[in-house]
C-alpha positions in Angstrom: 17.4 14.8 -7.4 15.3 14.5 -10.6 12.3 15.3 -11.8 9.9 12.1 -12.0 6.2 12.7 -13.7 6.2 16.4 -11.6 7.8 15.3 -8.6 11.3 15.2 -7.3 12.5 11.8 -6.8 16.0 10.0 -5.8 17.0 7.1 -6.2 20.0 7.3 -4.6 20.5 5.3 -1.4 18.9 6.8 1.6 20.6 4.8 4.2 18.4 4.3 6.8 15.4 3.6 5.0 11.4 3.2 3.3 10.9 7.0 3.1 7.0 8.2 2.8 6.6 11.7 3.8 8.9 14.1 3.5 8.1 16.9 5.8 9.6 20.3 6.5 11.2 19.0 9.5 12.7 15.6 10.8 10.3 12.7 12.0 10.9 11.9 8.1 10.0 8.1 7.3 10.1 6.8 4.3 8.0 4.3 2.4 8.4 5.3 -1.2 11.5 6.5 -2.5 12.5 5.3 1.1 12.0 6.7 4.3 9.8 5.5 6.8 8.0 8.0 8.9 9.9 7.8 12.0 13.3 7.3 11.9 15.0 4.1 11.9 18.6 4.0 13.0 19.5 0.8 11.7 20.2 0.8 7.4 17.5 -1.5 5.4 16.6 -2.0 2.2 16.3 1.3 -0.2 12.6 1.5 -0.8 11.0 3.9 -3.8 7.7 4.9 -4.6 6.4 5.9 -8.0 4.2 8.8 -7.3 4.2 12.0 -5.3 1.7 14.2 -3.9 2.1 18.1 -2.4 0.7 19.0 0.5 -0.7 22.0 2.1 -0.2 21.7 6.0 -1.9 24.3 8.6 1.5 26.7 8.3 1.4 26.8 4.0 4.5 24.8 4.0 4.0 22.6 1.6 5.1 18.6 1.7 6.2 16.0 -0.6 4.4 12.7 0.2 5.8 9.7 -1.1 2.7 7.9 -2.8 0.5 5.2 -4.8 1.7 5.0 -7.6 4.5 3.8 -8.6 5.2 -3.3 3.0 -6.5 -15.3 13.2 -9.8 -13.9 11.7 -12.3 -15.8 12.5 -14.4 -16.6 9.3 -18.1 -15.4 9.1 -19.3 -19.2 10.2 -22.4 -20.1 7.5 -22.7 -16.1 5.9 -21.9 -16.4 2.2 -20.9 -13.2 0.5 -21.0 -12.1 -2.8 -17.6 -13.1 -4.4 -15.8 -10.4 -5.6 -13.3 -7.7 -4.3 -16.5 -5.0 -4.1 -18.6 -6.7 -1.4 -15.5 -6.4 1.5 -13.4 -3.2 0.1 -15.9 -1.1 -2.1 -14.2 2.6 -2.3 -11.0 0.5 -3.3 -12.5 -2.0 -6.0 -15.9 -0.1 -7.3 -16.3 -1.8 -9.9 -15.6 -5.4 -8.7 -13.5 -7.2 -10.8 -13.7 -11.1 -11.9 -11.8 -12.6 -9.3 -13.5 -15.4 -6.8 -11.9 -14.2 -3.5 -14.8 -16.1 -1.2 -12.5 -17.8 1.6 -9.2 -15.5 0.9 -10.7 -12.2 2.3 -11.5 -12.5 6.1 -13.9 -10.9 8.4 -13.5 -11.2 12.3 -15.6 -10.7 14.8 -15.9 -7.7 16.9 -14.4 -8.8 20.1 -10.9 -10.0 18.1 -10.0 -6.9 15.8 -10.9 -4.3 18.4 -8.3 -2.0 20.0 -9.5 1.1 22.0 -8.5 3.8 24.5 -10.4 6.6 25.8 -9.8 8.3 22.9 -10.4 6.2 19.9 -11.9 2.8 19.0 -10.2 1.0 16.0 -11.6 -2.0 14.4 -10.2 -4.4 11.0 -13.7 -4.4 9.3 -11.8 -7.0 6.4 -8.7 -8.0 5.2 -7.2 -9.9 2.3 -3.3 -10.6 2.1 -1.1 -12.4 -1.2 1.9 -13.3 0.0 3.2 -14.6 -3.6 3.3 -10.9 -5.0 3.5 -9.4 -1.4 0.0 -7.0 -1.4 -2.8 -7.2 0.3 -6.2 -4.7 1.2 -7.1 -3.7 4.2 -10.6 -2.3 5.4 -11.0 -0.4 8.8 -13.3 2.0 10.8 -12.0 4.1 13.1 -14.8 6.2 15.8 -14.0 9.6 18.1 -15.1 8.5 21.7 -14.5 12.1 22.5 -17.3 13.3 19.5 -15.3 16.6 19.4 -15.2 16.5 15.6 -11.8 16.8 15.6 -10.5 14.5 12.7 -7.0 12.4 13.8 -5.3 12.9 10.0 -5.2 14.7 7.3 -6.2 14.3 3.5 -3.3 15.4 1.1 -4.1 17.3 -2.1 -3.0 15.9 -5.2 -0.7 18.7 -7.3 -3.2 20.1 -10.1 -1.7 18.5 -13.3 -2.7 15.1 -11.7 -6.4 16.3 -11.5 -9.0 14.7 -13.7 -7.2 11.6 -14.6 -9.8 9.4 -14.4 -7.2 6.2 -15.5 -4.8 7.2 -12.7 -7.6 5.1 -10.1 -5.4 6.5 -7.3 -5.8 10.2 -8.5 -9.5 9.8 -7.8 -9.1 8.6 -4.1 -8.6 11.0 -1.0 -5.1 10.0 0.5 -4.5 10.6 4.2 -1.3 11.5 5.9 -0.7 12.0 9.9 1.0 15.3 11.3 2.4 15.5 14.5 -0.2 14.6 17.1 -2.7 12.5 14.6 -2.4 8.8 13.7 -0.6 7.3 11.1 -1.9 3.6 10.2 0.9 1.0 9.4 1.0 -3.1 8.7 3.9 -3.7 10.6 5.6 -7.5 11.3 7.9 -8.6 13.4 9.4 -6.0 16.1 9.8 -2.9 13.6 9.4 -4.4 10.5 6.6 -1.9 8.2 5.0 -2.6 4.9 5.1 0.2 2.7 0.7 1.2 2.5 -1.3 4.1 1.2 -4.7 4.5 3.3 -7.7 6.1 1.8 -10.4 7.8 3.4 -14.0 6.9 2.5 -15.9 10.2 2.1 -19.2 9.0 1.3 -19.8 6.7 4.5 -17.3 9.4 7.1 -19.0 11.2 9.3 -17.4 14.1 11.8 -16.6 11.1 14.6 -16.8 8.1 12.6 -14.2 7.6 9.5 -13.8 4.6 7.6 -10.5 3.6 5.4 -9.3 1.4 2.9 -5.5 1.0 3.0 -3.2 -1.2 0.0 -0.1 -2.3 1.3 2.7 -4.2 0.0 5.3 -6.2 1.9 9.1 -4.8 2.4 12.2 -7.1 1.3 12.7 -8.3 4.5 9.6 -10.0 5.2 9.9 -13.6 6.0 7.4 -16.1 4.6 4.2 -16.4 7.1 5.2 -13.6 9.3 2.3 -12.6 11.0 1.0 -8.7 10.6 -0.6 -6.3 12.4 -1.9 -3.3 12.0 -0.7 -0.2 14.1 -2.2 3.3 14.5 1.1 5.2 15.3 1.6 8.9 16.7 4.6 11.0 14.8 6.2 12.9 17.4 6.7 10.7 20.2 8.3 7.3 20.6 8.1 3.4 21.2 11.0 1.8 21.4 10.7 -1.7 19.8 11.7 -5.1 21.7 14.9 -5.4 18.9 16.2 -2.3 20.5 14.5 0.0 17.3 12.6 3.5 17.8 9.5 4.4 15.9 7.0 6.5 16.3 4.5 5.8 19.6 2.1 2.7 19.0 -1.3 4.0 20.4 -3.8 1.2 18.9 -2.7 -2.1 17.8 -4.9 -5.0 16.0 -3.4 -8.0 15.0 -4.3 -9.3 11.7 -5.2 -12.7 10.8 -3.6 -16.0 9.5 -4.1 -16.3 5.6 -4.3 -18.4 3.0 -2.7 -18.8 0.0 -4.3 -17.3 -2.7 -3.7 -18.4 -6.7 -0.9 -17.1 -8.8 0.8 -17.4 -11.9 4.6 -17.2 -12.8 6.7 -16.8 -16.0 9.2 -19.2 -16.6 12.4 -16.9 -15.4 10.0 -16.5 -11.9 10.5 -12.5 -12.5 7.3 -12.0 -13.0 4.6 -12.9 -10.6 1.0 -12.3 -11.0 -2.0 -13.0 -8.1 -5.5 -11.8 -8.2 -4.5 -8.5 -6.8 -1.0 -7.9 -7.3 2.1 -8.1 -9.4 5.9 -8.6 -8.7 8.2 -7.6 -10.7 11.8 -7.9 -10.7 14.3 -7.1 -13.4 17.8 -7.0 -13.0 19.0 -5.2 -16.0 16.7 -1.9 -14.8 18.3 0.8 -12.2 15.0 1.3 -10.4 11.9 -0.1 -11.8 9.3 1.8 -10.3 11.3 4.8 -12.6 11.9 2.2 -16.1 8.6 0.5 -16.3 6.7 2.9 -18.2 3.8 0.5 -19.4 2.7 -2.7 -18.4 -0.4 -4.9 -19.3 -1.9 -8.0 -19.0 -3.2 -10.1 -21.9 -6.4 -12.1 -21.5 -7.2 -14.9 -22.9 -10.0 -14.3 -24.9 -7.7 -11.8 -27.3 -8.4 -8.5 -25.1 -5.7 -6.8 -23.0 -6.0 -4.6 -20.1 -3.8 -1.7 -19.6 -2.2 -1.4 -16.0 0.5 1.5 -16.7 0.9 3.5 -19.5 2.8 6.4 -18.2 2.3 8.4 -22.1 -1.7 8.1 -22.1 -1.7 9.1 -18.4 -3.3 5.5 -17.1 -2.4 4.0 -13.9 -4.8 1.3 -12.5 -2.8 0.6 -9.3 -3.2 1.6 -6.0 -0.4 1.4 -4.4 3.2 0.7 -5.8 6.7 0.1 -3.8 10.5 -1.0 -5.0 13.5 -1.6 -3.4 16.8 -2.5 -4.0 18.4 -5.9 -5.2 20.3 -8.1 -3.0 23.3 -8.0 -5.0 23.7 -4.1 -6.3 22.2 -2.1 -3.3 22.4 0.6 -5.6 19.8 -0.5 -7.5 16.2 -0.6 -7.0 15.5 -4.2 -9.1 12.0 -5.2 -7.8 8.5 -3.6 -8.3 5.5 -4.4 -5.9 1.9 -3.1 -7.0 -1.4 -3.6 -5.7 -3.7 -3.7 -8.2 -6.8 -1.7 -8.7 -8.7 -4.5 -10.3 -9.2 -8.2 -9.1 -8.3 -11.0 -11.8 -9.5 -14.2 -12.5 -5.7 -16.0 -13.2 -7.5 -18.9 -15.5 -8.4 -16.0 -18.1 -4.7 -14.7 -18.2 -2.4 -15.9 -20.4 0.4 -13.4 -20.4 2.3 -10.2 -19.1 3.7 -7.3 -21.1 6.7 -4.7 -19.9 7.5 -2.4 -21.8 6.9 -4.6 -24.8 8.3 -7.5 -23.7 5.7 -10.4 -23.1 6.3 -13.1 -20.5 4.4 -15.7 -20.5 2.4 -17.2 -17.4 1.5 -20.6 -16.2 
C-alpha cells in the first residue's frame, strides 16, 4: 500500500475487481482502486479511484471508501427547458455551466422510470449519458412508503484535512454509502456489468421519508458501444445471482434508463484525449496508473483564459467523479482516466487540453 493525498491506495492488481468500499468485513466491491461492492468471482478489469473518504459506521469502525475524485425516456413533448446542466441536475452543476445540453438530457414520464415495492418508490427524475468520454449524470428521488424516518443509506464523512476546500467541488457534496441492510444505487449494463458512480444526497430538498440524489458515473472497460443501462438499488448482504451465472448483491428496485444521443466531442490527433461537454478520457500509455500521475490538467479556451480541472499542489479538483483501469496490453497498469466533470462546456470555445504540461490539441 501507499499513501495517496491521505489515503492508502494500491494499485496493484486486485483480481476480481472495481473495488469501492472497503469495509471491516467481506461484501467488499470495488469501484475505485477496484472492488466492486459485492463480490464478483470472475477477474475484470483493475479499476482505481483517485480519492478516499473515512467513515464512521454505527460500531466506530472506521471505513475506507473508494471515492470522487480521482462505470427509452420519453422526451418532455412541447416543454422547453432552460439549456444548461442547472435546470435538470442542480446540487451537481450549481452554477450552470455554458454548455447547450437541450435534447441530450432526458426526462421520462412517471409511469416509465418508476420501480416500487411496499417499501420504497424509486423514480429517474433526469438523465444525461456521453458515451465518447464514457460519463454521464443521473438525477433520482427516492420516497419511504413506510414514513418511519428511517433513512436507507448513509452519508460518509470526509477525513478533516479535506474540509474547507472549496476547489475540491466533490469535498463540498454529502457522499452516500449503503451498509448492510440499506440500498446501494448502481448503473449497471448487461447481466453484471456496473459503472463505477458516486451518488450524492441533496440536503436542501431531503426530507425524513423523501430523499433526492444526484449520482456521476462513468462507464467500466468492458462496456460495449450502445449498451443499454439501468439503474439498480441493490441490498449488501444478500444475493441475486445474475443470468451469466454472476453473484452480486440482491436487486430490490430496478429502472431502466433511456436510449441516448450522441452528444458533441472533441479529440486530439493521437485520439488519447477525448473531451465532451461533461467529461474527459484520458489514456496514456507511458503512465503506471493515471488517476495517481496526472497531477494537473486544464482546459484552454479560446478566448485566451484557461480553466483549471486538477491541480493536486493548490488543492483544486472540479470533478465529480473520477475512475481508471488497466490497459489492454499491460494489465499491470492502470493506462486510462475517466472523469465526470463538474462543469458543462461549450466544445466550440475549447481549443486545447493540458497534462501535466503537455498540451494536446482538439478538433
Amino acid at each position: 500500500m501507499r499513501e495517496h493525498n491521505g489515503f492508502a491506495a494500491e494499485c496493484a492488481a486486485f483480481g476480481a475487481a472495481d473495488v469501492e468500499h472497503i469495509s471491516d468485513l467481506g461484501d467488499v466491491r470495488q469501484r475505485y482502486i477496484g472492488i466492486r461492492r459485492e463480490a464478483v468471482a470472475e477477474a475484470c478489469a483493475i479499476q482505481k479511484q483517485r480519492h478516499g473518504k473515512l467513515l464512521a459506521n454505527g460500531r466506530n469502525a472506521l471505513q475506507l471508501v473508494s471515492r470522487v475524485k480521482r462505470a427509452v425516456f420519453r422526451r418532455m413533448g412541447d416543454v422547453h427547458h432552460a439549456a444548461n446542466a442547472q435546470s435538470w441536475f442542480p446540487l451537481l452543476f450549481p452554477n450552470g455551466g455554458d454548455a447547450n445540453l437541450e435534447g441530450y438530457v432526458q426526462t421520462a414520464d412517471s409511469t416509465r422510470l418508476i420501480d416500487e415495492n411496499d417499501s420504497y418508490r424509486l423514480s429517474v427524475e433526469s438523465v444525461l449519458f456521453d458515451e465518447s468520454a464514457g460519463t454521464g449524470v443521473i438525477s433520482l428521488h427516492l420516497t419511504n412508503k413506510k414514513q418511519d424516518g428511517v433513512k436507507p443509506f448513509t452519508l460518509a464523512h470526509l477525513i478533516d484535512s479535506y474540509r474547507n476546500k472549496p476547489d475540491m467541488t466533490w469535498s463540498t457534496l454529502s457522499s452516500c454509502y449503503a451498509e448492510e441492510g440499506q440500498l446501494d444505487f448502481e448503473v449497471m449494463y448487461g447481466d453484471s456489468g456496473f459503472c463505477g458512480s458516486e451518488f450524492y444526497l441533496d440536503t436542501a430538498r431531503s426530507t425524513d421519508n423523501d430523499y433526492y440524489f444526484e449520482g456521476a458515473f462513468a462507464i467500466s472497460s468492458d462496456y460495449r458501444q450502445g449498451e443499454p443501462l439501468r439503474l439498480e438499488a441493490l441490498e449488501p448482504g444478500k444475493t441475486t445471482v445474475r443470468a451469466d451465472g454472476a453473484g452480486t448483491a440482491k436487486t430490490v428496485l430496478a429502472v431502466d434508463l433511456p436510449e441516448f444521443q450522441q452528444m458533441p466531442y472533441l479529440t486530439s490527433e493521437n485520439g488519447d484525449v477525448t473531451l465532451s461537454q461533461i467529461g474527459i478520457r484520458i489514456r496514456n500509455a507511458d503512465m503506471h496508473c493515471t488517476v495517481d500521475e496526472v497531477d494537473k490538467l486544464s482546459v484552454q479556451l479560446r478566448d485566451g483564459s484557461e480553466y483549471v480541472i486538477l491541480d493536486e499542489n493548490a488543492d483544486i479538483d472540479r470533478t465529480l467523479y473520477t475512475y481508471g483501469f488497466n490497459s489492454t496490453e499491460d494489465t499491470d497498469r492502470i493506462d486510462t482516466e475517466i472523469a465526470v466533470l463538474a462543469r458543462a462546456f461549450d466544445l466550440d470555445n475549447v481549443q486545447s487540453v493540458t497534462i501535466n504540461g503537455e498540451v494536446y490539441p482538439l478538433s
